[in-house]
C-alpha positions as a Markdown table, in Angstrom:
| # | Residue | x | y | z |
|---|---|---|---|---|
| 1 | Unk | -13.9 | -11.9 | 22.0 |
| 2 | Unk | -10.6 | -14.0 | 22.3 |
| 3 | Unk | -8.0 | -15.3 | 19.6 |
| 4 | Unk | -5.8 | -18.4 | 20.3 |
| 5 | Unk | -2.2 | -17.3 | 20.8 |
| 6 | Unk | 0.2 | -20.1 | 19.4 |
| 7 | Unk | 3.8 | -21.5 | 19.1 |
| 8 | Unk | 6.3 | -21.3 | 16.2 |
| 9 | Unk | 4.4 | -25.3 | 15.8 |
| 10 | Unk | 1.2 | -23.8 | 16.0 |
| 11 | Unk | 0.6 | -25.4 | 19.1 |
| 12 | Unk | -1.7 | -23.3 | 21.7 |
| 13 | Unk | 0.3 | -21.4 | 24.2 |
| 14 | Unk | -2.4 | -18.7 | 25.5 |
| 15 | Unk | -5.3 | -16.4 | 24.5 |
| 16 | Unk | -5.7 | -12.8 | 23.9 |
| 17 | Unk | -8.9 | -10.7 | 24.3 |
| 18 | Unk | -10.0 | -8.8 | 21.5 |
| 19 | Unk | -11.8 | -5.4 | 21.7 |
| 20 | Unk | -15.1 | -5.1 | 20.0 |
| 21 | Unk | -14.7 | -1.9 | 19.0 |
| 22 | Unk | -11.7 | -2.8 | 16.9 |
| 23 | Unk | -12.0 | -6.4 | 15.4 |
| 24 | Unk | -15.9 | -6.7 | 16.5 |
| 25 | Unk | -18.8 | -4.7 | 14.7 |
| 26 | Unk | -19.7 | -4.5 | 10.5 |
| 27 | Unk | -16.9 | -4.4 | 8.4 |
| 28 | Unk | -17.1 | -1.3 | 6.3 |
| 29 | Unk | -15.7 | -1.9 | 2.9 |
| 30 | Unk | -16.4 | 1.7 | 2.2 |
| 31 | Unk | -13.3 | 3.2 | 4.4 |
| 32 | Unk | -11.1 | 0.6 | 2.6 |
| 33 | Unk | -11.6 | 1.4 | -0.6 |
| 34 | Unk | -10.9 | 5.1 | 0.5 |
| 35 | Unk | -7.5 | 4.4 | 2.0 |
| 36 | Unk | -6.7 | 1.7 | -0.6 |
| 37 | Unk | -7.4 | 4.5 | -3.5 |
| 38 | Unk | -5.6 | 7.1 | -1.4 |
| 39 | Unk | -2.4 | 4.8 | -0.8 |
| 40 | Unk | -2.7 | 4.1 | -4.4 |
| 41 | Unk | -2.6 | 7.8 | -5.5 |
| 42 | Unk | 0.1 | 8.8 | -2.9 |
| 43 | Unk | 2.6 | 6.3 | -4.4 |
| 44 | Unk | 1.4 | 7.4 | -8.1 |
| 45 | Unk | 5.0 | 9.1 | -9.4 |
| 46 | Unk | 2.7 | 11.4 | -11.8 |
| 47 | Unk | 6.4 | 12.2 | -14.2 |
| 48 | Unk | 4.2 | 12.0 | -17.3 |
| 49 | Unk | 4.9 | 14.9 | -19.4 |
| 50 | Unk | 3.9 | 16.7 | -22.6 |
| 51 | Unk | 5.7 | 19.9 | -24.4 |
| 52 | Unk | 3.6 | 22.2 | -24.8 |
| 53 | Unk | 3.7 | 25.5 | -27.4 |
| 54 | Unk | 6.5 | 26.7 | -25.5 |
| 55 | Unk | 8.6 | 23.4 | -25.3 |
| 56 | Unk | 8.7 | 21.9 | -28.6 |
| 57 | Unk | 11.2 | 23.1 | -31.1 |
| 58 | Unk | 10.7 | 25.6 | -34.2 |
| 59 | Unk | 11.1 | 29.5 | -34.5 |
| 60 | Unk | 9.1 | 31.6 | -32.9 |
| 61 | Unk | 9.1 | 34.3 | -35.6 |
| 62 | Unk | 5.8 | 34.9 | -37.6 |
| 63 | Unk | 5.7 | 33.1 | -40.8 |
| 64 | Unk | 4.0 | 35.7 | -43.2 |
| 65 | Unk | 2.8 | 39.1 | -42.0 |
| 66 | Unk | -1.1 | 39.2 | -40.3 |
| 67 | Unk | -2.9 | 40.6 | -43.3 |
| 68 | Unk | -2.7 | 40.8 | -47.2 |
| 69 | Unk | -1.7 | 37.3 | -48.4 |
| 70 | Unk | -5.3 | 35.7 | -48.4 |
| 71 | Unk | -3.7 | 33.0 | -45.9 |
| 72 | Unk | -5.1 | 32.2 | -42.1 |
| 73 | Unk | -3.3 | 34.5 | -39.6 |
| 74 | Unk | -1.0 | 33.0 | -37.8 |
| 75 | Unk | 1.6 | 33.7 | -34.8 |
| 76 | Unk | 4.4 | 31.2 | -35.0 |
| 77 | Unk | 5.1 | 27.4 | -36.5 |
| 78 | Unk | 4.9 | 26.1 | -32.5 |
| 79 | Unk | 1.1 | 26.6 | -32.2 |
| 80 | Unk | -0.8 | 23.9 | -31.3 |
| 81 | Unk | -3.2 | 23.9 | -34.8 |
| 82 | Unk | -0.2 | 23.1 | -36.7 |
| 83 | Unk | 2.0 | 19.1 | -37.2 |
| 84 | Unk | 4.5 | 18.9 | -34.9 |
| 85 | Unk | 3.2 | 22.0 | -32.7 |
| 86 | Unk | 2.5 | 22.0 | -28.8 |
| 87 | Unk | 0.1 | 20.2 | -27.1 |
| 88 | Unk | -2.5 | 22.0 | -25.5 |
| 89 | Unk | -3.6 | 20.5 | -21.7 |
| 90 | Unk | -1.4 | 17.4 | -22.2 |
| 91 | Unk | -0.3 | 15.9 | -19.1 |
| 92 | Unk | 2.6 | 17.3 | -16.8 |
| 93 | Unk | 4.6 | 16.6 | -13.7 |
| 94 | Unk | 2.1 | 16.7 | -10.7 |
| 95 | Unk | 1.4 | 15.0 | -7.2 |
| 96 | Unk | -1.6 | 12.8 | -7.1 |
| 97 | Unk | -1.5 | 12.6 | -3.3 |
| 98 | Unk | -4.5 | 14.3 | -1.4 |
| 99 | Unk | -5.6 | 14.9 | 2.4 |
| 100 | Unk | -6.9 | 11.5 | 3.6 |
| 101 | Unk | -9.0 | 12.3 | 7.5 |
| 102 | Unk | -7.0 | 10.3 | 10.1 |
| 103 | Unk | -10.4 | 8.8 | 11.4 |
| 104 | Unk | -10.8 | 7.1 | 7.5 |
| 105 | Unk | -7.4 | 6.0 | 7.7 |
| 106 | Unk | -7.5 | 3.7 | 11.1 |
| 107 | Unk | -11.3 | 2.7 | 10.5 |
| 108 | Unk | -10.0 | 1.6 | 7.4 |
| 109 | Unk | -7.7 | -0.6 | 9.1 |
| 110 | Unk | -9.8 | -1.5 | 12.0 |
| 111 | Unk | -12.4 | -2.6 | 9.1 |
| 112 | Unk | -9.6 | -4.9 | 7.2 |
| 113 | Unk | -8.5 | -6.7 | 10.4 |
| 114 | Unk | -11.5 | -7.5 | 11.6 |
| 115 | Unk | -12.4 | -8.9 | 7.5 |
| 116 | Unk | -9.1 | -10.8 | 8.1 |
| 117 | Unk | -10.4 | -12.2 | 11.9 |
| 118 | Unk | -14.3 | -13.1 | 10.5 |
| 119 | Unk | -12.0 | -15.2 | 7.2 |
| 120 | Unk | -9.6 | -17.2 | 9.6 |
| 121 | Unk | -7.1 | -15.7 | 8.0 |
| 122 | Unk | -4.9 | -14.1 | 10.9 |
| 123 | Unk | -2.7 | -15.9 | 13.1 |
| 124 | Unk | -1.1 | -14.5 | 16.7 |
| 125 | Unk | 1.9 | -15.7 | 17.8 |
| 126 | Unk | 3.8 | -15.6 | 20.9 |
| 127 | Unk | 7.0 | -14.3 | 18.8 |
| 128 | Unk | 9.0 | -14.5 | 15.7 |
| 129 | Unk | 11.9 | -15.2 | 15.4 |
| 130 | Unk | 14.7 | -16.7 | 12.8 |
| 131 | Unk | 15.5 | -20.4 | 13.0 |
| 132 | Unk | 18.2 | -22.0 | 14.6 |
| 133 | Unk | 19.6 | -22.5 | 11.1 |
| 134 | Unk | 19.2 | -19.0 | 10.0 |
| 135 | Unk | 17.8 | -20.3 | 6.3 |
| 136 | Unk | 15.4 | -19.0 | 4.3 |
| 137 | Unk | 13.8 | -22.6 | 3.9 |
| 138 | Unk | 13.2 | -22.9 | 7.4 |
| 139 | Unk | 11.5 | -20.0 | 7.5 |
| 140 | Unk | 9.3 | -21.5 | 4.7 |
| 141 | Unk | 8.4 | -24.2 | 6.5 |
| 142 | Unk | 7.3 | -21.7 | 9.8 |
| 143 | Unk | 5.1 | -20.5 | 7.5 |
| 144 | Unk | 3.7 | -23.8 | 6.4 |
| 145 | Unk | 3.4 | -24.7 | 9.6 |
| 146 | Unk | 1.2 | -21.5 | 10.6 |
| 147 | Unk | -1.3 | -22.4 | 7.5 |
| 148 | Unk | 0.4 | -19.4 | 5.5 |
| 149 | Unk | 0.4 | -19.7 | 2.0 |
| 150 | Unk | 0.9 | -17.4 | -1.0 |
| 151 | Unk | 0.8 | -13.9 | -0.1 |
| 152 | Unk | 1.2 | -13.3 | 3.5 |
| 153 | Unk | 2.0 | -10.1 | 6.0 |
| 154 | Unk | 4.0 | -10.4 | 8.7 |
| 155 | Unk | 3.0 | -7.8 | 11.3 |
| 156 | Unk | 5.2 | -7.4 | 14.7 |
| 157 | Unk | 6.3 | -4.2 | 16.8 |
| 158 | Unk | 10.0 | -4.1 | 15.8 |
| 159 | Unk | 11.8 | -6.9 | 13.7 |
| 160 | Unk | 13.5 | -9.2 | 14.3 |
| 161 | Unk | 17.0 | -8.9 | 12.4 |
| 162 | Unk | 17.9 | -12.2 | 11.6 |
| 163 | Unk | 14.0 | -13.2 | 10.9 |
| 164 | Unk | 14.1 | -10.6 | 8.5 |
| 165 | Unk | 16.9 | -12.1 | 6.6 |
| 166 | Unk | 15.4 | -14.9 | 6.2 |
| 167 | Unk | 12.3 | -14.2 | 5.4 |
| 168 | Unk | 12.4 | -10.9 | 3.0 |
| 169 | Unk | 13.8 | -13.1 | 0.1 |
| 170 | Unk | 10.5 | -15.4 | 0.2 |
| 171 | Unk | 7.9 | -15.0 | -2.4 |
| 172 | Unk | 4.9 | -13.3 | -1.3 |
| 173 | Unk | 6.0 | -12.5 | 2.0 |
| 174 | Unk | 5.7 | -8.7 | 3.1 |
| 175 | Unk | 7.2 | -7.6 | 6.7 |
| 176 | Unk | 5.3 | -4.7 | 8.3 |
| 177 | Unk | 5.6 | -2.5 | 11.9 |
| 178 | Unk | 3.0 | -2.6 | 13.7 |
| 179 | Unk | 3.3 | 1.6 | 13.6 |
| 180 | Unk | 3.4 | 2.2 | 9.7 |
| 181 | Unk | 1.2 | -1.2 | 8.5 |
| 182 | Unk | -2.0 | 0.2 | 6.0 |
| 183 | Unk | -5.5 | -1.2 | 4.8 |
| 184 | Unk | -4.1 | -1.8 | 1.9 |
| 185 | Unk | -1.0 | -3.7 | 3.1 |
| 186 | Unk | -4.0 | -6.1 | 5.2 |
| 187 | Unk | -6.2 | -7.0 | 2.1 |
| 188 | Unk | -3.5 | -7.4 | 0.0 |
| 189 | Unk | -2.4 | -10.7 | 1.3 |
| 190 | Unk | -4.8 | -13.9 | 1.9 |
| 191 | Unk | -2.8 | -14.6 | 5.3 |
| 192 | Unk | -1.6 | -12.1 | 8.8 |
| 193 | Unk | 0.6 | -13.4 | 10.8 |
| 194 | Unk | 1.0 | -10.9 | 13.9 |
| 195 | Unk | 2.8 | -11.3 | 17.3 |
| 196 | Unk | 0.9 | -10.6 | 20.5 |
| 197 | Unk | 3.0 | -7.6 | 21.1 |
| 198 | Unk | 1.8 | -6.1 | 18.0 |
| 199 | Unk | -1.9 | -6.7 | 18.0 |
| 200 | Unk | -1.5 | -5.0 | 21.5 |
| 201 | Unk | 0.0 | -1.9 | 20.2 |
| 202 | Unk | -2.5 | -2.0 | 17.2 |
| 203 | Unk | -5.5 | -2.3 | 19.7 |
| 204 | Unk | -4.2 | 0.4 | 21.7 |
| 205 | Unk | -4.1 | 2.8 | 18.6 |
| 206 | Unk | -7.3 | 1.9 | 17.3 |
| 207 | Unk | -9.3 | 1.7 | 20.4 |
């Protein structure tokens, strides 16, 4: 399988082989719903909170003695049974994040670029880097030009600096490593553009 490498004009400069076992085969939708719920739960803050029987204010002296007045027995104004008393199992600070299997995580990804490949929706490029001008409209219109609209990743080995400038202020637009780019970061956008350097180093990792 081969991909058309281009120009900053979209204008076809080489081609670049594609593995089978990474952007060829069935997509499996399953492993990216697994690291797209994972991601999901890993960046969940979980600060919700509750006071419980111990937190909420009120003495904590017994009200009436245990037996003799014909009233309920009861330990202190703070229980739970009682308006304004403590919650009982009410939410608290906690870490949503769990173990995700490595495997899962880079079939995941294998799965979403290769959705991305069989949808037209991914671009290689020879290299990115900042216009001339160093404005963010230029940059706009390099995107235009690559048939990126709307939401769009930007995958490349390192960054360029002044690329980044101009593009991180661009609707839309998300910049990724090639090293630290997700599942989720892939089917979040409807366009990938991705230097040749960096599908290399993603093809050597998922091979």
């Amino acid at each position: 399988m081969k991909i058309d490498i281009v120009n900053s004009n979209k204008e076809k400069v080489g081609s670049l082989d594609l593995k089978d076992e990474v952007f060829g085969g069935l997509v499996k939708t399953d492993l990216i719903w697994e690291a797209v719920v994972h991601q999901n739960a890993r960046e969940h803050r979980g600060t919700h909170a509750t006071k419980n029987r111990a937190l909420v204010s009120g003495s904590g002296k017994k009200p009436w003695r245990q037996k003799g007045t014909g009233r309920a027995r009861v330990g202190e104004i703070r229980n739970p049974l009682w308006r304004k008393g403590g919650t009982v199992f009410g939410p608290m600070p906690r870490s949503y994040d769990y173990a995700l299997p490595r495997k899962v995580k880079l079939g995941a990804l294998r799965a979403a670029l290769a959705a991305k490949l069989n949808d037209g929706a991914l671009v290689v490029v020879d290299t990115l880097r900042a216009p001339e001008s160093r404005k963010t409209k230029d940059t706009v219109a390099l995107f235009r030009t690559l048939g990126a609209s709307g939401k769009t990743l930007v995958i490349d080995v390192k960054h360029d600096e002044a690329f980044t400038l101009t593009a991180r202020n661009i609707s839309g637009v998300k910049l990724a490593p090639s090293g630290k780019v997700t599942a989720r970061d892939v089917m979040d956008t409807d366009h990938v553009i991705a230097t040749r350097a960096a599908i290399e180093k993603l093809q050597e990792a998922l091979a």
